[in-house]
BALOBA-1460 file (C-alpha; in Angstrom, 3 decimals):
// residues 335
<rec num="1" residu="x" x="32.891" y="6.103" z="-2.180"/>
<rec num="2" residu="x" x="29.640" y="5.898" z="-0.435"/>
<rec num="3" residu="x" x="26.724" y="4.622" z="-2.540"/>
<rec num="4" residu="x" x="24.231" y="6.287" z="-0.403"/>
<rec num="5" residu="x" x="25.867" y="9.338" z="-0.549"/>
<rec num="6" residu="x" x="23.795" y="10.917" z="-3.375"/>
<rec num="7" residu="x" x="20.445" y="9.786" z="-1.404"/>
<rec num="8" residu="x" x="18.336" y="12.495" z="0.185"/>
<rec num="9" residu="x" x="18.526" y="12.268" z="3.975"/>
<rec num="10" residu="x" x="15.379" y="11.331" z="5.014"/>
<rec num="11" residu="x" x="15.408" y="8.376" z="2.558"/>
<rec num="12" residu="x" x="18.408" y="7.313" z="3.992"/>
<rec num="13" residu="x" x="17.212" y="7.242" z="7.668"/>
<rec num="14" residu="x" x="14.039" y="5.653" z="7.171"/>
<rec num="15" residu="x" x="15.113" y="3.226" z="4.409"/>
<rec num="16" residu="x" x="17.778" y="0.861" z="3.345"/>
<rec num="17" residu="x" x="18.645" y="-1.077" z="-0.003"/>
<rec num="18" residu="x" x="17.925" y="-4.684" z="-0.383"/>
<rec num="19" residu="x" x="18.288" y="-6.749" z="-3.721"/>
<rec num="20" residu="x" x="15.333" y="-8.147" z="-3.856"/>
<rec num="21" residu="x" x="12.371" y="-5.884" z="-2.386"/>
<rec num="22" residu="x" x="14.298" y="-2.999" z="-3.629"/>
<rec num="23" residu="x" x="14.614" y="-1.357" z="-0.338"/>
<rec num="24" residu="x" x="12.680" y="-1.666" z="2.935"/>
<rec num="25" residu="x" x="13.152" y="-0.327" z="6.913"/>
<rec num="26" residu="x" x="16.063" y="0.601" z="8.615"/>
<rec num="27" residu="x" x="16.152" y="-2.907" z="11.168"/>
<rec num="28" residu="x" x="15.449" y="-1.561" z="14.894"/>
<rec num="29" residu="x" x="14.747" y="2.036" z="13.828"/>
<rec num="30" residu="x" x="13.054" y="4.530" z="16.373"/>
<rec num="31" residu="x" x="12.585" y="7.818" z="14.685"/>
<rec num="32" residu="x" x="10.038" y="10.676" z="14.751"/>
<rec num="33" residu="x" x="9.063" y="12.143" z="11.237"/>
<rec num="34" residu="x" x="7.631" y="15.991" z="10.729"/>
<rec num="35" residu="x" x="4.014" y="16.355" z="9.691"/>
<rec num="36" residu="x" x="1.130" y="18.141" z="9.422"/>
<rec num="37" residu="x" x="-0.903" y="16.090" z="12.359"/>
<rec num="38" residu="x" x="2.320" y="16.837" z="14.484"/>
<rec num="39" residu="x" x="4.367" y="14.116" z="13.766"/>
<rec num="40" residu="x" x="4.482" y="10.608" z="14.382"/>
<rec num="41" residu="x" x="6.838" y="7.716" z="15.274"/>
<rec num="42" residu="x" x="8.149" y="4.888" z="13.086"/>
<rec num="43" residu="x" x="9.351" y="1.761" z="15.404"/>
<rec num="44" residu="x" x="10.895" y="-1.103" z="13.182"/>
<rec num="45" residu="x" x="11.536" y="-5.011" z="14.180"/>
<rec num="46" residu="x" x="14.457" y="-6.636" z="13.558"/>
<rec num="47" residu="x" x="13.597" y="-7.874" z="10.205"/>
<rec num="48" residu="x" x="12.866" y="-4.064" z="9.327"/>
<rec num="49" residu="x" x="9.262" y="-3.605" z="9.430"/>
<rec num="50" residu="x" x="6.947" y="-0.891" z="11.281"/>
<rec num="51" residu="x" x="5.925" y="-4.290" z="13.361"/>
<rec num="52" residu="x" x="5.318" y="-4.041" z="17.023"/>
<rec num="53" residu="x" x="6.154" y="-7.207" z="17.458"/>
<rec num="54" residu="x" x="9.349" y="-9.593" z="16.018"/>
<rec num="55" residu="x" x="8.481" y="-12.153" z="13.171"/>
<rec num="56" residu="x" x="9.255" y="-14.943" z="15.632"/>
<rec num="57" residu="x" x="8.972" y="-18.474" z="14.198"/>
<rec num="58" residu="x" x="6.732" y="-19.133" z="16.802"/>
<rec num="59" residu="x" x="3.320" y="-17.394" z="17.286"/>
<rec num="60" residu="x" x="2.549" y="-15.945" z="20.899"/>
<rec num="61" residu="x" x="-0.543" y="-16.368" z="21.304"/>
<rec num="62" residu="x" x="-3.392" y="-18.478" z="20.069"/>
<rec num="63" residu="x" x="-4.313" y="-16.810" z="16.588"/>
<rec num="64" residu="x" x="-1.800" y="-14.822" z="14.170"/>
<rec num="65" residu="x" x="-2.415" y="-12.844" z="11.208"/>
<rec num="66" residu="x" x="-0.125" y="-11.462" z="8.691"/>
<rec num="67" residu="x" x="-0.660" y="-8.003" z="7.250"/>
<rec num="68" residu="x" x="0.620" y="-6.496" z="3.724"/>
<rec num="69" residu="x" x="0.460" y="-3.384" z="2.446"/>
<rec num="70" residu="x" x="2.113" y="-0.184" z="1.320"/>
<rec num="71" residu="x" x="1.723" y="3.027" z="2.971"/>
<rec num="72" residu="x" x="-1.780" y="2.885" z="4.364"/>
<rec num="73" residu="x" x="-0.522" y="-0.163" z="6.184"/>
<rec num="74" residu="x" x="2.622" y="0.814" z="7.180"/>
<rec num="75" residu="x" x="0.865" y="3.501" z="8.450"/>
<rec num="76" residu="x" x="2.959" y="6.997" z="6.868"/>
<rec num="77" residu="x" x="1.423" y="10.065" z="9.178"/>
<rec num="78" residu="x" x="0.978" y="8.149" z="12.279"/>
<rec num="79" residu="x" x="2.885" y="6.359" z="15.210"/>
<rec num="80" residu="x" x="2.874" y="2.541" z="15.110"/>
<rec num="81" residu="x" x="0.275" y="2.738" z="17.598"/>
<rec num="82" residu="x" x="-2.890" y="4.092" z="15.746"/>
<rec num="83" residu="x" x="-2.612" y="1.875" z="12.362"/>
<rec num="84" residu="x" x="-5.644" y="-0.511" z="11.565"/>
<rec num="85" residu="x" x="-3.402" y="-3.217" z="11.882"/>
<rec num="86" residu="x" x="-3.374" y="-2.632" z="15.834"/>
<rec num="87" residu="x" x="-6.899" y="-1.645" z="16.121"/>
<rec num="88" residu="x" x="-7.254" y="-5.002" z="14.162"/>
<rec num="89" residu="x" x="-4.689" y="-6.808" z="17.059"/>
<rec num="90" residu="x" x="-6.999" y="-4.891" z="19.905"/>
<rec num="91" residu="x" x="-10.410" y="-6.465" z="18.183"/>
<rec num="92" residu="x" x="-9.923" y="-9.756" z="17.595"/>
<rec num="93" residu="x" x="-9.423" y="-12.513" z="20.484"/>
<rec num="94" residu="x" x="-6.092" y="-13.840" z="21.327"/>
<rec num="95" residu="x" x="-4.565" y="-12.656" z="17.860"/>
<rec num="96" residu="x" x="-1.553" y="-11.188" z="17.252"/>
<rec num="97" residu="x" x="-0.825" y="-8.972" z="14.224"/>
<rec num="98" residu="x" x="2.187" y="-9.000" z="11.853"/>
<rec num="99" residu="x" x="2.196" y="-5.547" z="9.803"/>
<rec num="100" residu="x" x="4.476" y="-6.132" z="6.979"/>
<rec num="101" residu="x" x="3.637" y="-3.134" z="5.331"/>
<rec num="102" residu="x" x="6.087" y="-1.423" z="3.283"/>
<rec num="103" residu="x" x="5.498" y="1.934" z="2.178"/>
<rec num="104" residu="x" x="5.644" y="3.594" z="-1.674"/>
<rec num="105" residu="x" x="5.612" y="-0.418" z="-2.471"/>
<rec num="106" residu="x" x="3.657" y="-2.140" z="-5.078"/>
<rec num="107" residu="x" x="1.277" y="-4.910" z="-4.690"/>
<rec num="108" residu="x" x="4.172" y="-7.111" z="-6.417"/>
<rec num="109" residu="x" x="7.018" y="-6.118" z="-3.834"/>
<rec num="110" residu="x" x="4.527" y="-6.951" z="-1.202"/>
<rec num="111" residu="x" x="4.245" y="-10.813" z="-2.574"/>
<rec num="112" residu="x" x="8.065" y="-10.902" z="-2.506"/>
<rec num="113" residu="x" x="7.828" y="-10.328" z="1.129"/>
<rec num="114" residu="x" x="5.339" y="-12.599" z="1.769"/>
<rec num="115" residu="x" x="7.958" y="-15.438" z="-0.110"/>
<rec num="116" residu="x" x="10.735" y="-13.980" z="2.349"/>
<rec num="117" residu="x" x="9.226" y="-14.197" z="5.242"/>
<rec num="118" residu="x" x="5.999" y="-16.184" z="5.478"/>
<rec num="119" residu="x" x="7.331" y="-19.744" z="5.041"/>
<rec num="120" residu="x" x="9.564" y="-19.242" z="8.348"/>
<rec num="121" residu="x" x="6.672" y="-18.455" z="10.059"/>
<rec num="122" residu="x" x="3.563" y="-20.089" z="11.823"/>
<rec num="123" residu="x" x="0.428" y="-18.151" z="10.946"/>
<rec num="124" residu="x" x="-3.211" y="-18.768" z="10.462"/>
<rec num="125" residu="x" x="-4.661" y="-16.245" z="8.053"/>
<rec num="126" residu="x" x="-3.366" y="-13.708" z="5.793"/>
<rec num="127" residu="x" x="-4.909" y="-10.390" z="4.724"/>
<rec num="128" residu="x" x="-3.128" y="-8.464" z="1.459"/>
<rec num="129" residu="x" x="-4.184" y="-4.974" z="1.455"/>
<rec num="130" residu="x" x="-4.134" y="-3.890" z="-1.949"/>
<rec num="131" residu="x" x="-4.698" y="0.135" z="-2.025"/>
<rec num="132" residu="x" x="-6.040" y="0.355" z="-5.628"/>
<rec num="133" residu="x" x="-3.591" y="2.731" z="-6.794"/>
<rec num="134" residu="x" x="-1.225" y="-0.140" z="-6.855"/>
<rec num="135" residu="x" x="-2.389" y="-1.404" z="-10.262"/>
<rec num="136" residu="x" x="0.263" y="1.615" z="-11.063"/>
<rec num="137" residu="x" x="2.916" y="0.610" z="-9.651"/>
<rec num="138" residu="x" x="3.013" y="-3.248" z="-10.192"/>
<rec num="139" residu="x" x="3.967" y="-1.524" z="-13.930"/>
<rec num="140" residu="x" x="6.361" y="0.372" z="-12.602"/>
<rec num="141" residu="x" x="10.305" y="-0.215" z="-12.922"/>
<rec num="142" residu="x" x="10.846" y="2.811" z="-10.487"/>
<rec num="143" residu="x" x="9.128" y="4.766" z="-7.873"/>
<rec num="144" residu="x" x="9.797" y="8.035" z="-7.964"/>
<rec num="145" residu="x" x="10.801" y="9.267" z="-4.124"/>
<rec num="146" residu="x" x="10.123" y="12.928" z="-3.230"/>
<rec num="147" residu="x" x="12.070" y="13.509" z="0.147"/>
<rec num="148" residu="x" x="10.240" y="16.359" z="2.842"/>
<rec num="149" residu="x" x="13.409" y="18.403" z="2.419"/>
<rec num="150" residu="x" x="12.268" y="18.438" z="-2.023"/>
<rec num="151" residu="x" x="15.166" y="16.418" z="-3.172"/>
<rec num="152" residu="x" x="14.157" y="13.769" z="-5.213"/>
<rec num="153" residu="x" x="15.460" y="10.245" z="-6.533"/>
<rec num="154" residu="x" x="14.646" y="7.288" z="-8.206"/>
<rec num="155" residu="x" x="13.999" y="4.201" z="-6.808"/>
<rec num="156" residu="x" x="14.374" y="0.859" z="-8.820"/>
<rec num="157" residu="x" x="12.016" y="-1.565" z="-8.143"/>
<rec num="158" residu="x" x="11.649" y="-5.578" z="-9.107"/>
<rec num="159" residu="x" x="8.796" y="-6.198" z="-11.701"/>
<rec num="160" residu="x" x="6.700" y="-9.110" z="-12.713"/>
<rec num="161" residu="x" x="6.257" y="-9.349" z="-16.618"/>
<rec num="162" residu="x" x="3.562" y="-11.977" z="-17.417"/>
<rec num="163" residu="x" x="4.688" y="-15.053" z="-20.044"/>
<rec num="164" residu="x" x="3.196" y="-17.508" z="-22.020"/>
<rec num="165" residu="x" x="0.830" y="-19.845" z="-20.281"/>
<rec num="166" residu="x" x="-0.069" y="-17.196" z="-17.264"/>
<rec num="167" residu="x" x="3.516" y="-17.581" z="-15.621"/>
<rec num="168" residu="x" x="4.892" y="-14.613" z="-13.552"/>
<rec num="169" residu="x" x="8.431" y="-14.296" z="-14.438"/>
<rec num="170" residu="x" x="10.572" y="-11.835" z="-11.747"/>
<rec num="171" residu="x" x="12.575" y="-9.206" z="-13.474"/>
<rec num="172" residu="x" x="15.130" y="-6.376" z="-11.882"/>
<rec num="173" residu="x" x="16.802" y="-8.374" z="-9.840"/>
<rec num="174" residu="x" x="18.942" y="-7.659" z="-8.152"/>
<rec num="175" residu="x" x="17.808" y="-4.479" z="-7.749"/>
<rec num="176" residu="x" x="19.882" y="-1.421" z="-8.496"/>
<rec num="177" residu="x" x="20.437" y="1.243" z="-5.920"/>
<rec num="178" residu="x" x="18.778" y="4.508" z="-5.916"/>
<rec num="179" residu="x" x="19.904" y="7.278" z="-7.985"/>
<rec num="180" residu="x" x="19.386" y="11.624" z="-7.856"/>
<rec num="181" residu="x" x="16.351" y="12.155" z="-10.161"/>
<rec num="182" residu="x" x="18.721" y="14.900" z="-12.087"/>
<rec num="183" residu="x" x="20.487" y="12.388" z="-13.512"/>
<rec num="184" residu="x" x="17.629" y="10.156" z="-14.821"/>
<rec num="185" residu="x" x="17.281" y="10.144" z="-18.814"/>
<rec num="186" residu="x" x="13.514" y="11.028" z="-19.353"/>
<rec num="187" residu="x" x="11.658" y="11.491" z="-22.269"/>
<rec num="188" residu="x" x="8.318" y="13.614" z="-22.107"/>
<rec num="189" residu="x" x="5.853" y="13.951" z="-24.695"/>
<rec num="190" residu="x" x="4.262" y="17.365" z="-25.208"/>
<rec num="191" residu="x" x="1.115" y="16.400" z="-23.629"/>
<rec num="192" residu="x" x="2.392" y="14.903" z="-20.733"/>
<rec num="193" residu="x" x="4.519" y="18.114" z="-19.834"/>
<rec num="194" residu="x" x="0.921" y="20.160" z="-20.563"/>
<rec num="195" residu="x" x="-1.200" y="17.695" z="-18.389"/>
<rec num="196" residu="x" x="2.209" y="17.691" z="-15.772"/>
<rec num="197" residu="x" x="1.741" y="21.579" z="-15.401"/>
<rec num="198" residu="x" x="-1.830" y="21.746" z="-15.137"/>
<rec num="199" residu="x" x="-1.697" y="19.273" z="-12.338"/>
<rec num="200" residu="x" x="0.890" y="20.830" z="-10.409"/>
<rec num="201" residu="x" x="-0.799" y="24.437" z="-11.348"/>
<rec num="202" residu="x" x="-4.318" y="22.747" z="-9.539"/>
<rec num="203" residu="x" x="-2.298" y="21.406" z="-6.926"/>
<rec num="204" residu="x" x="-0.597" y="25.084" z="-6.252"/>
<rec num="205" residu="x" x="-4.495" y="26.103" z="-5.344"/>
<rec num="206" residu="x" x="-4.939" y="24.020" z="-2.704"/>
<rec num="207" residu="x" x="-6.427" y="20.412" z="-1.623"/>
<rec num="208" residu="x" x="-10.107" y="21.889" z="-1.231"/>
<rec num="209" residu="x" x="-9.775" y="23.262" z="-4.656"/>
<rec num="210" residu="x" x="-8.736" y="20.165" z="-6.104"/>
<rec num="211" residu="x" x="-11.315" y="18.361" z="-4.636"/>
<rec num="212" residu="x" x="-13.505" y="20.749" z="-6.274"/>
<rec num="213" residu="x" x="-12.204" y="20.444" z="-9.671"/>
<rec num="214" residu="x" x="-12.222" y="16.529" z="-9.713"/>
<rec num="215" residu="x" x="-16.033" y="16.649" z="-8.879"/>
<rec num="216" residu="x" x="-16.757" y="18.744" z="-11.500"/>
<rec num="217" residu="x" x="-14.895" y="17.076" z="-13.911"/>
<rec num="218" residu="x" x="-16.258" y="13.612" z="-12.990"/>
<rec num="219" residu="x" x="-12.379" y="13.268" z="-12.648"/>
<rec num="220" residu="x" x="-11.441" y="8.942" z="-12.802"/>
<rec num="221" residu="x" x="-8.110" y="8.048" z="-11.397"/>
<rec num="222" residu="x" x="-7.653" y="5.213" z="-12.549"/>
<rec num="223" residu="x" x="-8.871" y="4.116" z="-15.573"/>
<rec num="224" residu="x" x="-6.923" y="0.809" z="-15.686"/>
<rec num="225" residu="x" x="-9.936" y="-0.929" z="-13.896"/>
<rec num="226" residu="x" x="-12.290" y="-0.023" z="-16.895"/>
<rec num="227" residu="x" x="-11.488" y="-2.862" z="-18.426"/>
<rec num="228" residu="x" x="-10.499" y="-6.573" z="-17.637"/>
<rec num="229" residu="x" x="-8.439" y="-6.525" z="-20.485"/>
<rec num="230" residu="x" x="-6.190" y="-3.403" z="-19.643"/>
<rec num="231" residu="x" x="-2.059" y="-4.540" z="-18.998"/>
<rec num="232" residu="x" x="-2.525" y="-3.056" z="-15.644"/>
<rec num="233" residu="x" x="-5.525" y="-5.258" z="-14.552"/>
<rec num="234" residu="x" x="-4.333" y="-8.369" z="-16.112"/>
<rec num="235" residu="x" x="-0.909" y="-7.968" z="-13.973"/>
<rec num="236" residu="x" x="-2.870" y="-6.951" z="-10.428"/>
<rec num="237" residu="x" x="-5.237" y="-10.292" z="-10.636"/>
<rec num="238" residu="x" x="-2.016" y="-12.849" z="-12.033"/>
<rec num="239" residu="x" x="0.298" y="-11.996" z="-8.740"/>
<rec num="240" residu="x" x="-3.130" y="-11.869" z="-6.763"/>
<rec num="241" residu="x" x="-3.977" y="-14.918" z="-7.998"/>
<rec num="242" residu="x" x="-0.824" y="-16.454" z="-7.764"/>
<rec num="243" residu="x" x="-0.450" y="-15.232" z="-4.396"/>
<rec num="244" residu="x" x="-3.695" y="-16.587" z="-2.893"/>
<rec num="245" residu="x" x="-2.720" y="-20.101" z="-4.984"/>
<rec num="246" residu="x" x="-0.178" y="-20.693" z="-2.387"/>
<rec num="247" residu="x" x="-1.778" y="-20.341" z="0.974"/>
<rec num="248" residu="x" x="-2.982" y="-22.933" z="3.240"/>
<rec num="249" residu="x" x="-5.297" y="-20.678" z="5.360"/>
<rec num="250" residu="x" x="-8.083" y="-18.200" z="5.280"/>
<rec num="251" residu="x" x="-6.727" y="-15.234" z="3.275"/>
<rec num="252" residu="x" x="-8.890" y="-12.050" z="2.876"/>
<rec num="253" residu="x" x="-8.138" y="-9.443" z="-0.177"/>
<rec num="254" residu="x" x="-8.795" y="-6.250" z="1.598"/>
<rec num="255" residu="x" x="-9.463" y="-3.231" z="-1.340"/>
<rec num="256" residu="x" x="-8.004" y="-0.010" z="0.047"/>
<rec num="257" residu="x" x="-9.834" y="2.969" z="-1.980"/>
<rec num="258" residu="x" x="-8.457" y="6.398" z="-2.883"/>
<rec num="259" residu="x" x="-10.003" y="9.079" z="-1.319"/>
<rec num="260" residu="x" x="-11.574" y="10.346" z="-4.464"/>
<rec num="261" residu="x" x="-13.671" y="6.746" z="-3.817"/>
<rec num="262" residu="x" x="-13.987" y="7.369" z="-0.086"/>
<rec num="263" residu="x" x="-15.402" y="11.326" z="-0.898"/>
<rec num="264" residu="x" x="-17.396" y="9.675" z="-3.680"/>
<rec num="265" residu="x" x="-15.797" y="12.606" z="-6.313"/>
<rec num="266" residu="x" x="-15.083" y="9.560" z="-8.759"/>
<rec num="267" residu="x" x="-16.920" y="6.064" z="-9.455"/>
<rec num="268" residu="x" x="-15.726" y="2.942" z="-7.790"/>
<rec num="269" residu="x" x="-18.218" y="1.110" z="-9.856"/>
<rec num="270" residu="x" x="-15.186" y="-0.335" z="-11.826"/>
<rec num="271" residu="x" x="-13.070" y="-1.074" z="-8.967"/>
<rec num="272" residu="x" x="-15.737" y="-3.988" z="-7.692"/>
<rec num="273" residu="x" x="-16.290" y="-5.046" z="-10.649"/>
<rec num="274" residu="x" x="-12.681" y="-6.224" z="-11.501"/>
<rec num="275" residu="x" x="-12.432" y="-7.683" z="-7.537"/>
<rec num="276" residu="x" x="-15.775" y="-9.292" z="-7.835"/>
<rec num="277" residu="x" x="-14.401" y="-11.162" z="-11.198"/>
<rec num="278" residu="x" x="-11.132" y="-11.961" z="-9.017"/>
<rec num="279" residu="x" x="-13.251" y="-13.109" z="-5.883"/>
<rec num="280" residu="x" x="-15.199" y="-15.167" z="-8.275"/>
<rec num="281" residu="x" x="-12.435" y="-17.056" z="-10.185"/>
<rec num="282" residu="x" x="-10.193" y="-17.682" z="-7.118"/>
<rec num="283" residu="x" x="-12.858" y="-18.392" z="-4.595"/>
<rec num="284" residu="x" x="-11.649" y="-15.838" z="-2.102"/>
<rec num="285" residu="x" x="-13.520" y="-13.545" z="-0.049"/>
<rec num="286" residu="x" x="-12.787" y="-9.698" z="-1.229"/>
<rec num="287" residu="x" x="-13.668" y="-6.833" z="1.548"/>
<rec num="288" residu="x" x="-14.634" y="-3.982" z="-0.127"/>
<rec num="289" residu="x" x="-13.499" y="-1.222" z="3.105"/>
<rec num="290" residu="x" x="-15.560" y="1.887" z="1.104"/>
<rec num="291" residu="x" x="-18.469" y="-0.135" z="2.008"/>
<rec num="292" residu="x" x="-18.055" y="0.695" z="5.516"/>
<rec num="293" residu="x" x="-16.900" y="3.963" z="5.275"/>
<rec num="294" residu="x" x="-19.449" y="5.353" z="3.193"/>
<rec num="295" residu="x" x="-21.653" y="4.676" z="6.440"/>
<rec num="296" residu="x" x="-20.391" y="8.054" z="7.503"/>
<rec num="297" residu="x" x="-21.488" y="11.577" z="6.964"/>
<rec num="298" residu="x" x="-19.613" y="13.030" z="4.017"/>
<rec num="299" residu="x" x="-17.751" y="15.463" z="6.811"/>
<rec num="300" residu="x" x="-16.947" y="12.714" z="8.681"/>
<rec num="301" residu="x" x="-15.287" y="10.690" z="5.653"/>
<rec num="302" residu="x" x="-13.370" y="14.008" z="5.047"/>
<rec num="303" residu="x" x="-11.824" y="14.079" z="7.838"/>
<rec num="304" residu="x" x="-10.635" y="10.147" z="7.597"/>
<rec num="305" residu="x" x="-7.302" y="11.283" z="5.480"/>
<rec num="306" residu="x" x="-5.262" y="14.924" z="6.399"/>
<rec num="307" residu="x" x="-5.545" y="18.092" z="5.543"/>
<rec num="308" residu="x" x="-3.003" y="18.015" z="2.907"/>
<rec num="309" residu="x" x="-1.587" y="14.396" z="2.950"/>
<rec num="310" residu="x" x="-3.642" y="11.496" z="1.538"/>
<rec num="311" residu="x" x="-2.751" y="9.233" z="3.788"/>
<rec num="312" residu="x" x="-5.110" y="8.145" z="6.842"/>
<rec num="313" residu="x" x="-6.042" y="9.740" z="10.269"/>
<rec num="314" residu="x" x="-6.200" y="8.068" z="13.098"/>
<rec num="315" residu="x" x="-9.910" y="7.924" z="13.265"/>
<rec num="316" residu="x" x="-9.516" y="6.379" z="9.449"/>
<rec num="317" residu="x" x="-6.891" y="3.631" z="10.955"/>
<rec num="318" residu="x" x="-9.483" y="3.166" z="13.634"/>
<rec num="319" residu="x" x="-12.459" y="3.023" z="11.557"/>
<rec num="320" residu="x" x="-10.846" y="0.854" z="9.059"/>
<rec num="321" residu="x" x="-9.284" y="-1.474" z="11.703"/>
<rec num="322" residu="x" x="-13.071" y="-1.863" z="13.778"/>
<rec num="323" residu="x" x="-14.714" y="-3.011" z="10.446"/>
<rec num="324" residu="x" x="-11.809" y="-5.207" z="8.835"/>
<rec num="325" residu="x" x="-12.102" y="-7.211" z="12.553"/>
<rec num="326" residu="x" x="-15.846" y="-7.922" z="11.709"/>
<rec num="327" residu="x" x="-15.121" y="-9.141" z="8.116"/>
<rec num="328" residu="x" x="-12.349" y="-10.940" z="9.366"/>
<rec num="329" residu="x" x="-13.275" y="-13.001" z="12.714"/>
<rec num="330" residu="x" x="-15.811" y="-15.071" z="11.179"/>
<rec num="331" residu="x" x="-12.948" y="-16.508" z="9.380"/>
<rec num="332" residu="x" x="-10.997" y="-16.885" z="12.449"/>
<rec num="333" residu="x" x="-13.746" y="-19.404" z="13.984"/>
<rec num="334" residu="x" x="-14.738" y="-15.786" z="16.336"/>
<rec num="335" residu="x" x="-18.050" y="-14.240" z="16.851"/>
C-alpha cells in the first residue's frame, strides 16, 4: 500500500517525507502553483531546496552566504526569482546565495538543516531568518497542512525539549509520516471551539475587516514574547543560542515581523525586547527588518504582503532583500 496515498495532492507534489526534517522539497522539482498574484514557480536543487543554485562543496565565487527560513524565505506566492534572498545575491559583490528555506517549518527544523548541510559546505556568513511566529511552532509536535484543494493533514514534526543544565535534547525522530486530519484524536476545550468560530466567523468577512477588528481591539499575536520567562521564549533563544554557538563566521539573526507589526495594528515593543536580550547575551548582531519597512507610507507597507495571503509581494522580497544587503555587507568586509 502506498503511504502517501492518503496525502492531499498538492502536498505530495511539492513535498516529500524525510526522517529527520520531517519533510522538505521534491529534489529537482519545476512546478507552477495557483495564486492570487497569478501564480508563481517553485524550482528545487538537488538537495531539495527552492535554491537557484546546487549546495556544491565548493563556493563559486568569492563570498557565500547561507539563508534559513520558512515560508517568507522560501518564498510561498512568488517564483524563485523575486525572493529577498536573490535581491540579496543581486546586492552584494561577488556573493552567492544559498536559500535553504523550508516552508510551514519551525525555527528548530531550520537548525537541523543547517547540521545537514552546512558542515559539507564552504561558506562565509550565515543569516537565520526567524519570522516571529515561529516561537509557535518550535512547540509544536505537528503542523497542521491545509492543501489549496481544502483537504487537510497533519504533519509530524521533530521537537527540541530543553533539559537540565540548558541542553537541547532532539525528540520525534524519526519522524512519522503524515496523516488525514479526520483521523487525528483531538481534544477541544469549550473556549477554544468559541474563540475557533469567532476567528473563522471574522475571517468569513474579509482581510480588510480583519484588519479592522485587530486595530480596534489592540489585538497581540503573540503574547509569548511578553515575557522572558514564557516556555515559548525560553525554547526560541536556547536553539538560537545554540545555533549561533557553533559558527565560525559572521552570522546575522534577521527578525521577520507579522504583518500586524509591519501595519503597526499590534506592538512589536516586546518582540525587540526579547532579541535585544538575545543580541546582548550571545554577542550577535540582530536586524530588526520592521525598522526599514516602517520607512514607508502606511499604503505602501500594505501593499508589501497580498491581498488575501500573508505572505510577501515582490516589492516586500525586494524591499526586504535591498535593506538586509546594507545590514549585511559591512560584515562581509563591503561598503
Amino acid at each position: 500500500m502506498d503511504a502517501q496515498a492518503g496525502i492531499p495532492s498538492l502536498h505530495r507534489q511539492l513535498m516529500q517525507h524525510d526522517d529527520v526534517l520531517g519533510y522538505k522539497f521534491v529534489p529537482d522539482l519545476k512546478v507552477r502553483i495557483p495564486h492570487e498574484g497569478g501564480g508563481y514557480l517553485v524550482k528545487t536543487n538537488a538537495a531539495g531546496f527552492r535554491c537557484n543554485h546546487e549546495a556544491t562543496p565548493k563556493k563559486s565565487k568569492a563570498l557565500r552566504v547561507l539563508v534559513f527560513g520558512d515560508s517568507y524565505t522560501a518564498g510561498d506566492g512568488v517564483s524563485n526569482g523575486k525572493r529577498y534572498s536573490e535581491i540579496l545575491e543581486q546586492q552584494l559583490e561577488d556573493t552567492e546565495v544559498l536559500n535553504f528555506g523550508l516552508s510551514g517549518s519551525g525555527t528548530d527544523q531550520q537548525y537541523l538543516i543547517f547540521q545537514q548541510y552546512a558542515p559539507k559546505l564552504e561558506y562565509d556568513a550565515v543569516v537565520i531568518s526567524v519570522l516571529v511566529e515561529n516561537i509557535k511552532r518550535n512547540v509544536a509536535k505537528y503542523r497542521e497542512w491545509s492543501d489549496r484543494t481544502g483537504e487537510s493533514i497533519h504533519v509530524p514534526k521533530p521537537w527540541f525539549e530543553i533539559a537540565p543544565g540548558g541542553r537541547l535534547n532532539l525528540m520525534g525522530v524519526p519522524v512519522p509520516l503524515p496523516y488525514k486530519t479526520e483521523v487525528a484524536k483531538e481534544t477541544h476545550d469549550a473556549m477554544g471551539e468559541l474563540v475557533s468560530t469567532a476567528r473563522r466567523m471574522v475571517n468569513l468577512l474579509g482581510p480588510s475587516f480583519t484588519d479592522k477588528v485587530q486595530k480596534l481591539t489592540r489585538f497581540q499575536p503573540l503574547p509569548e514574547y511578553d515575557s522572558p520567562d514564557s516556555p515559548g521564549w525560553q525554547l526560541m533563544r536556547a536553539i538560537l543560542a545554540q545555533w549561533v554557538s557553533e559558527l565560525q563566521v559572521p552570522v546575522v539573526i534577521a527578525v521577520i515581523p507579522v504583518h500586524q507589526h509591519v501595519e503597526q495594528t499590534a506592538s512589536y515593543t516586546n518582540v525587540r525586547k526579547r532579541f535585544d536580550e538575545l543580541a546582548a547575551a550571545s554577542n550577535v548582531p540582530v536586524y530588526h527588518v520592521v525598522d526599514d519597512l516602517w520607512t514607508h507610507a502606511a499604503e505602501v507597507r500594505r501593499s508589501f504582503r497580498f491581498q488575501n495571503d500573508r505572505h510577501m509581494t515582490p516589492l516586500g522580497h525586494k524591499t526586504v532583500g535591498e535593506s538586509m544587503a546594507r545590514f549585511l555587507a559591512p560584515l562581509l568586509g563591503q561598503r
